[in-house]
C-alpha positions as CSV (number, residue, x, y, z in Angstrom):
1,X,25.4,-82.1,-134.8
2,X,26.6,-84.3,-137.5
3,X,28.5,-87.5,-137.6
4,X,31.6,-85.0,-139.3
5,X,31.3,-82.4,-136.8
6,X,31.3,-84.8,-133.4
7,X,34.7,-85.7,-135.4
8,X,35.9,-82.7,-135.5
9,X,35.3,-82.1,-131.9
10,X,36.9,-84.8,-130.7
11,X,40.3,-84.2,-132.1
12,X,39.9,-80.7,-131.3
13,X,38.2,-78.9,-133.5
14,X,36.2,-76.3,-133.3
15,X,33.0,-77.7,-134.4
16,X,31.1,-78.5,-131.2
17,X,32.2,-75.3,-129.5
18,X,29.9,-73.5,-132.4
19,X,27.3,-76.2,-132.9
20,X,26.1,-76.9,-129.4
21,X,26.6,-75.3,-125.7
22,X,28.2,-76.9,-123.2
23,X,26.1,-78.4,-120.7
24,X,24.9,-76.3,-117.6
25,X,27.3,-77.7,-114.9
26,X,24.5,-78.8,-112.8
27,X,23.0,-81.2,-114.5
28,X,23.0,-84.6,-113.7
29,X,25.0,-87.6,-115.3
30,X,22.7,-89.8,-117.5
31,X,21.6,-93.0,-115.5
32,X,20.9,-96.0,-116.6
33,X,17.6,-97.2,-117.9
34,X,15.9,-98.6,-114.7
35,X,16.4,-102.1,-114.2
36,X,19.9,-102.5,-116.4
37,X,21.6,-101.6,-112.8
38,X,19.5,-104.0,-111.0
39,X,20.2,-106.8,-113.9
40,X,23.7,-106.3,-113.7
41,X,24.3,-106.9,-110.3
42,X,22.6,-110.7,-110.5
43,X,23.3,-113.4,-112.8
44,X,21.7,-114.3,-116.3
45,X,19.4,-116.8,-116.3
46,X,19.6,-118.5,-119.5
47,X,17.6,-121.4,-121.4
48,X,19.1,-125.5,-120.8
49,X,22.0,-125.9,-123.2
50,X,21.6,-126.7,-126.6
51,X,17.9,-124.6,-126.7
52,X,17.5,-124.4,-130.4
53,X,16.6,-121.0,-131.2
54,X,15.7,-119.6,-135.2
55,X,16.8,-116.1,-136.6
56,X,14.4,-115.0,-139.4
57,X,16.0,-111.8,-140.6
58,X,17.0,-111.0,-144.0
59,X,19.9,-108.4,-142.7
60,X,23.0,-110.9,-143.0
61,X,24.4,-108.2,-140.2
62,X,21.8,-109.0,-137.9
63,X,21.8,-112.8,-138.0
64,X,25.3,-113.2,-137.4
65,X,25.1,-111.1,-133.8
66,X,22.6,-112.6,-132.9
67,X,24.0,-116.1,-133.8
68,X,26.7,-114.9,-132.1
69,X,25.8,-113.8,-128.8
70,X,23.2,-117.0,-128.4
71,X,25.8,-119.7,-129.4
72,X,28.6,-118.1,-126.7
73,X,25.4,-118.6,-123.9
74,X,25.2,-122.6,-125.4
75,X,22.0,-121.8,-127.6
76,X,21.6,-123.8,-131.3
77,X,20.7,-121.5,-133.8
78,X,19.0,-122.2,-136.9
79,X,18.9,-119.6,-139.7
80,X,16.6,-117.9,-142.2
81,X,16.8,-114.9,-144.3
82,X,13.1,-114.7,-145.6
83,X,9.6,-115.9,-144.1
84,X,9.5,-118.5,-146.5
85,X,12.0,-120.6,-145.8
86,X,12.0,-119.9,-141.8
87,X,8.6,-121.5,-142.2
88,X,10.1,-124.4,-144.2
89,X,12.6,-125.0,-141.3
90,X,10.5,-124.5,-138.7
91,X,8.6,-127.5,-140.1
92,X,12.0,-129.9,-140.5
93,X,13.5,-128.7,-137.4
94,X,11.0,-127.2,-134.7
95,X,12.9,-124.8,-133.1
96,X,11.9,-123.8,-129.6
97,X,12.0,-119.8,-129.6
98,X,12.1,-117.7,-133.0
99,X,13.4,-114.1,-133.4
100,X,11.6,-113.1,-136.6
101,X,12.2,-109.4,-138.4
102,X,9.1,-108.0,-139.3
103,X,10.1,-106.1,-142.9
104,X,11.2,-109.2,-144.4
105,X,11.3,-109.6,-148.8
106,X,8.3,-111.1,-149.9
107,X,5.9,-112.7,-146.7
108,X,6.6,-109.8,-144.3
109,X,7.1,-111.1,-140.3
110,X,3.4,-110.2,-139.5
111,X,2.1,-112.6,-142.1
112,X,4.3,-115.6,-141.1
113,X,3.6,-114.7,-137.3
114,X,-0.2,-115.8,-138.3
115,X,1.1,-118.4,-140.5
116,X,2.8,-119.8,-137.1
117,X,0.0,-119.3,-134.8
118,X,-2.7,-121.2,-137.3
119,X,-0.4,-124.3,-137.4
120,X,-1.2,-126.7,-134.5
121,X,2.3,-128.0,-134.6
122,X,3.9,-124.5,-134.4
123,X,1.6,-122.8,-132.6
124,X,3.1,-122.9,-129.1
125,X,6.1,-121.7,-130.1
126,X,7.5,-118.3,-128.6
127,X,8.1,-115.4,-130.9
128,X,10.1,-112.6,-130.2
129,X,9.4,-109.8,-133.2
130,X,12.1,-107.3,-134.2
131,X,12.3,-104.3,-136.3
132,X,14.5,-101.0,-137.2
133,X,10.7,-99.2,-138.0
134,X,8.9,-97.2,-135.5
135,X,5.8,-97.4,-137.7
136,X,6.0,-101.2,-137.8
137,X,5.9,-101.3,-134.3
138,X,3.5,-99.5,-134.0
139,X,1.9,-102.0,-136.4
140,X,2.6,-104.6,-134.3
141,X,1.0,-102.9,-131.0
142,X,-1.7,-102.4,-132.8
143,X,-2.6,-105.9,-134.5
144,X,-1.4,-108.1,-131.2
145,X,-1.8,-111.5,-133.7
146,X,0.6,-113.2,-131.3
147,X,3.8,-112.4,-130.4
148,X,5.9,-113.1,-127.3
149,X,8.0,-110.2,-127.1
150,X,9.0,-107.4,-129.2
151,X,12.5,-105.9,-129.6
152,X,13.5,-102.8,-131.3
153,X,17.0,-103.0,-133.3
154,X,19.6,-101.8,-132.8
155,X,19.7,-104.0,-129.9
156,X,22.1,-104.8,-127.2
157,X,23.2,-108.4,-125.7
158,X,21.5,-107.7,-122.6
159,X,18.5,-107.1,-124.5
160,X,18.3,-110.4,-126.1
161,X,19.3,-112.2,-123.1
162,X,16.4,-110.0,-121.0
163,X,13.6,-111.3,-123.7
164,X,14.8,-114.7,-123.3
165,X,14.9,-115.1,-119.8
166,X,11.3,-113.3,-119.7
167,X,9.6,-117.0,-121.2
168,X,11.5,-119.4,-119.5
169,X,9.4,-121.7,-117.3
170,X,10.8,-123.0,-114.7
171,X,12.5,-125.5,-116.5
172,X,14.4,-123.1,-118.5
173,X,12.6,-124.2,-121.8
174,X,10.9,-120.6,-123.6
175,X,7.3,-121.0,-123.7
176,X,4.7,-118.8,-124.8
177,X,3.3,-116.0,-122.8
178,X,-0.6,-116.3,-123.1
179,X,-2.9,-113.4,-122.3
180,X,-5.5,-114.2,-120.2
181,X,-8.4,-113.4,-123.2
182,X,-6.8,-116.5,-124.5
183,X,-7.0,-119.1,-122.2
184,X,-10.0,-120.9,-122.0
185,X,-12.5,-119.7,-118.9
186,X,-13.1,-122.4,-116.6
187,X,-16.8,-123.4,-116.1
188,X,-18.9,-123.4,-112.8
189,X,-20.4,-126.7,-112.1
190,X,-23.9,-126.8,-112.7
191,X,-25.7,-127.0,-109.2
């Protein structure tokens, strides 16, 4: 059903009467995704005050929620609207989590992700990779080159808040999550 005929429907026309069935009365309501309940019920757990976080996204839309909903929980945000120049800044003001888009004009988000994780000073920072594009996240699955996290937009504020709170230590500071094929294996001592 279109945008026009839900319209219609809702200030009584006769649109959704010919467009779709009702529904059979015993079915169930929708529930909420597991865990949203669950969430809900306890308090957020958010980074120390003042975490400075940077928004690589070149939708001006996008930045601004998200620099919304971080500064009302006490978050700095730095801002970027191409790969470029979130590089720059991440240079000048090392920022200690990064939301990066992945379709981005010129260096897409996948090619500054490597960028990031090749640099010894920006390396250990988390990355939290966004996109709109089910084939670009498909992408991303597919190359694993680094990232912390991964969040589909449209996205909601317990969303962002729910991949935050997923890398804080236990000093509330975001740190990377690092796979276990990363880490270095311990040796045996030689007998």
């Amino acid at each position: 059903m279109g945008l026009f005929d839900k319209i219609k429907a809702l200030f009584g026309g006769e649109a959704q009467a010919q467009t779709q069935p009702p529904a059979p009365p015993e079915q169930e309501p929708l529930q909420p995704e597991p865990g949203v309940a669950e969430r809900r019920k306890r308090a957020r757990v958010n980074a120390r005050e003042g975490t400075k976080v940077l928004i690589i996204d070149d939708s001006k839309t996008i930045v601004v929620a998200l620099k919304k909903f971080l500064r009302s929980a006490g978050y700095e945000t730095l801002e970027a609207f191409d790969a470029e120049s979130g590089l720059a800044l991440m240079q000048e003001q090392r920022p200690e989590l990064v939301f990066l888009d992945i379709v981005l004009p010129g260096m897409n988000g996948f090619a500054a992700l490597r960028t990031i994780r090749r640099d010894p000073q920006l390396r250990d920072i988390p990355v939290i990779m966004m996109s709109g594009n089910e084939q670009a996240m498909e992408q991303f699955f597919g190359t694993r080159i680094g990232a912390d996290d991964f969040m589909k937009k449209p996205f909601s504020r317990y969303e962002i808040f729910f991949r935050i709170e997923r890398l804080l230590d236990e000093n509330l500071v975001p740190r990377r999550v690092i796979a276990k094929a990363d880490q270095p294996t311990p040796t045996a001592p030689a007998p």
